[in-house]
N, C-alpha and C positions, 0 to 999 in steps of 0.2 A: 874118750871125750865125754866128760858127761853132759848129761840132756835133763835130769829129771826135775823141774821145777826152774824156776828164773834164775838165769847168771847172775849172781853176786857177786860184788867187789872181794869178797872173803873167797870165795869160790873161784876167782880169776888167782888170785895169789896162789892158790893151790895148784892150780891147772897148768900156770906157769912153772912153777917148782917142779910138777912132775914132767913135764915138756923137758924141761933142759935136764933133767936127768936123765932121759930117756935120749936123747939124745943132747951130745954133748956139746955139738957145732951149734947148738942154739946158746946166743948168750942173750943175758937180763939185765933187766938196773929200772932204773926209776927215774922220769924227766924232773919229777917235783912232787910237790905236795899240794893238795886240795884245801879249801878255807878251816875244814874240820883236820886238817894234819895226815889224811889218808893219803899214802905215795899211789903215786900215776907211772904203773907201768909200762915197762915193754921189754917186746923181743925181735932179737935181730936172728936172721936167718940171709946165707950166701955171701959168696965172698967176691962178689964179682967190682967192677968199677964202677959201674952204676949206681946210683944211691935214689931208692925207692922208701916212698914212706906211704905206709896206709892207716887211719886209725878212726876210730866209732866212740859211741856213745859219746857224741859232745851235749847230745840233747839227752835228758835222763830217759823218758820215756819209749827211746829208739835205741835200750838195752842189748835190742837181741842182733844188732849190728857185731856186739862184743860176741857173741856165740859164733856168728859167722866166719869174725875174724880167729879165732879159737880153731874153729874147724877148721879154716883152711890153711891156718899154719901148721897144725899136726897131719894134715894129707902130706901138705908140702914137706916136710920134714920127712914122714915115712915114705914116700916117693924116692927122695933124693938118698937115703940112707939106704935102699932097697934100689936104687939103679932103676926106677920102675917107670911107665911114662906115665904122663898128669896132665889130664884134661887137655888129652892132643898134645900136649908140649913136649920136652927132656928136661924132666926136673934137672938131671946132672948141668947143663945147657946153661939152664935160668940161674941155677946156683951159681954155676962161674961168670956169669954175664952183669949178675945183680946184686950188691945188696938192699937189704932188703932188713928198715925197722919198723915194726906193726905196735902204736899203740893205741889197744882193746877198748881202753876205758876212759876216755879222757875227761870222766865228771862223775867220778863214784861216789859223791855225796848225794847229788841228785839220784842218780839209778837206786842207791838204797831207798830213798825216799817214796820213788816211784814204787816201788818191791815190796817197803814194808811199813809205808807212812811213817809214824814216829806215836814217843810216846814224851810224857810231860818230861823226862829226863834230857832232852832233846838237849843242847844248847843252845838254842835258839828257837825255841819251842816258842815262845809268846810270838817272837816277827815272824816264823814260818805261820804260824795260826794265822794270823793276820795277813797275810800275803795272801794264805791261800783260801782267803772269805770262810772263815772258821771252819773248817773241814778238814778233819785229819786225814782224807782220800787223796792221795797225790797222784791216780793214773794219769792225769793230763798234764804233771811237773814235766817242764822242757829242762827248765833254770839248774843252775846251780844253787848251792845252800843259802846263798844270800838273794838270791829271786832276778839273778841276773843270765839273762841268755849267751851260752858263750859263743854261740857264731854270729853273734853282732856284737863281738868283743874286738876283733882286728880293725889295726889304722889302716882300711881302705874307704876312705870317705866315710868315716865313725857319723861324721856327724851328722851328714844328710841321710845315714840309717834310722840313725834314731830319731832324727823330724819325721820320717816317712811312716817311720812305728809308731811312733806318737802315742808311748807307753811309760809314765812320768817317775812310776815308783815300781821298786821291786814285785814279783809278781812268778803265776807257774812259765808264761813265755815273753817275750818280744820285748822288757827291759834290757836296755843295751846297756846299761851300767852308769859310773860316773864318768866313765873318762876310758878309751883303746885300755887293752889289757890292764885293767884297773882289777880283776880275779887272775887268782895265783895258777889257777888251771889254764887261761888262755896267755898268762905270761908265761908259764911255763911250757906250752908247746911251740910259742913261736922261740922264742929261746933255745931250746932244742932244734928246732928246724933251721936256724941262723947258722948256730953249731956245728950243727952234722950236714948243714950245705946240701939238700937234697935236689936230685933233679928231676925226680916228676913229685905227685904227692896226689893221693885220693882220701878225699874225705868220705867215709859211709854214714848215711840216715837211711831212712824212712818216712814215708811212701812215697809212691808215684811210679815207679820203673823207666829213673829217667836222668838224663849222665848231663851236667851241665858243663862244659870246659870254655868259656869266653869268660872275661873280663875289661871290657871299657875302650878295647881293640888290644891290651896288652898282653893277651897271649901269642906264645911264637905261633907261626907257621905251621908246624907239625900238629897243633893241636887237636884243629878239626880231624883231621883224618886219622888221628888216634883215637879220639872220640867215636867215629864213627867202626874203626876194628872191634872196642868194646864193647859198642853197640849189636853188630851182628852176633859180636862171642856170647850176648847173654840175651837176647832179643830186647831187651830196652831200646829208650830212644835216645838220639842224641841230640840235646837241645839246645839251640842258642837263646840264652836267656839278658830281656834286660831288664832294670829297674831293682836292682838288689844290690847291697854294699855291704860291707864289714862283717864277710862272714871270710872263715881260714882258707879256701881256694883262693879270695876273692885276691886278700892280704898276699900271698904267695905267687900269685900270677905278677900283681901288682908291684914286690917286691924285687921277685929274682927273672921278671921274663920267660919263664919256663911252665910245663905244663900241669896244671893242676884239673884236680877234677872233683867236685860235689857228686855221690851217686845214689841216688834215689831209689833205694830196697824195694819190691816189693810193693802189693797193695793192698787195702782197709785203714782202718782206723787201730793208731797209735796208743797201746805198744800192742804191736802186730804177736798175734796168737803162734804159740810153739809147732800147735799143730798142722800151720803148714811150712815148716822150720825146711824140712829137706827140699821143695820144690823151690824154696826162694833161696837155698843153698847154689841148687844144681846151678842156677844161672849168676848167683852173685864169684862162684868157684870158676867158674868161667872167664868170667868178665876180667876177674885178679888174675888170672891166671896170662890172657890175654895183654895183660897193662906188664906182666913181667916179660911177655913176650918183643912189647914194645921196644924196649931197652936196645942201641943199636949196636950192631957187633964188633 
């Protein structure tokens, strides 16, 4: 796995490539394309009945969610390829109980931005200048390329998000856009998740160490007390939260009934430093590891 310097979208491509060569039961593909044309991967892992979806980087500056998820599908992988056990669990177990599609990077125009600002070649160099109050610095970019926030892109009450944001024009956060999946990255994951019919689904960010699973009272039953296994699996908390709309658990809960999850990485200020990469591993590896446990037999 590599570590040295920030996960790039280029660097994900790669990492995937050598993933499923190295192992072959992992398969790829791409849900879509980004406003700049960049494909939005993933990878599927297990072959079980259950269908689990986890994936990061929807905010650009909460990058290193993509490393996480990186790490712990090549543990996963080497685990189950190797007969070995995984964070308490039987990889072999999880593989036949789950499957399982992780996608890394759901806003690699943003994360590059965040990573490596930009230069006048940009195409859209003048409205990113201007979005982001003349400054070529984008560690604080949440947005995507066009300065639109994509977890307040889902039709779960769009619109009383974006009263509450009360954020009028593009920008690095808290534009919710023109209109529900109005960017091609949040049309393209709920598309994929309509698709592939998932029945639980964890979205990863950054900070807080904090597992959010309610919606509006429409999540099932089983929710809480899933939320609370993940909770102990990685000492977070779990929390019933209200006053927030149109973000992709929200849309999902709201959609299909079933259990979704916002999980809150880790803590400092955003994007959270490499250097304490493995302790907010040990417990984000847990916690996933946990949510595949969930799956019922």
């Amino acid at each position: 796995m590599a570590m040295a310097g920030e996960y790039s979208p280029e660097l994900l491509s790669k990492e995937i490539r050598r993933l499923s060569r190295k192992y072959p039961f992992i398969t790829t593909g791409t849900i879509g394309r980004t406003v700049l044309g960049k494909p939005i991967p993933y990878l599927r892992l297990g072959a079980g009945p259950f269908r689990w979806h986890f994936n990061g980087a929807c905010h650009a500056n909460e990058w290193i969610t993509t490393l996480l998820l990186m790490r712990f599908a090549e543990d996963y992988a080497h685990a189950c390829a190797r007969r070995l056990p995984f964070w308490g669990k039987t990889a072999k177990d999880l593989f036949s109980r789950c499957s399982l599609w992780i996608v890394p990077m759901v806003n690699p125009d943003g994360v590059e931005l965040v990573q490596r600002g930009m230069s006048a070649k940009h195409p859209l160099f003048k409205d990113l200048l201007q979005w982001n109050r003349g400054s070529r610095r984008f560690h604080r970019w949440k947005a995507n390329a066009r300065g639109v926030d994509l977890n307040d892109q889902f039709p779960a009450h769009w619109e009383e998000e974006r009263q509450r944001r009360a954020v009028a024009a593009p920008g690095p956060r808290d534009f919710s856009g023109i209109g529900p999946l109005s960017e091609p990255e949040a049309a393209a994951l709920a598309k994929f998740t309509e698709e592939t019919d998932f029945h639980a689904v964890i979205a990863l960010h950054t900070q807080g160490e904090e597992i959010y699973w309610n919606y509006r009272n429409d999540e099932p039953a089983e929710s809480r007390g899933w939320a609370e296994s993940l909770a102990v699996a990685s000492g977070y908390r779990a929390v019933y939260l209200e006053g927030s709309d149109a973000g992709y658990k929200d849309w999902f809960i709201s959609q299909f009934k079933r259990p979704g999850f916002t999980v809150e990485a880790g803590w400092g200020h955003n994007p959270l430093p490499l250097d304490g990469f493995e302790e907010l591993y040990d417990d984000i590896a847990r916690l996933l590891a946990e949510a595949l446990d969930c799956a019922p037999t």
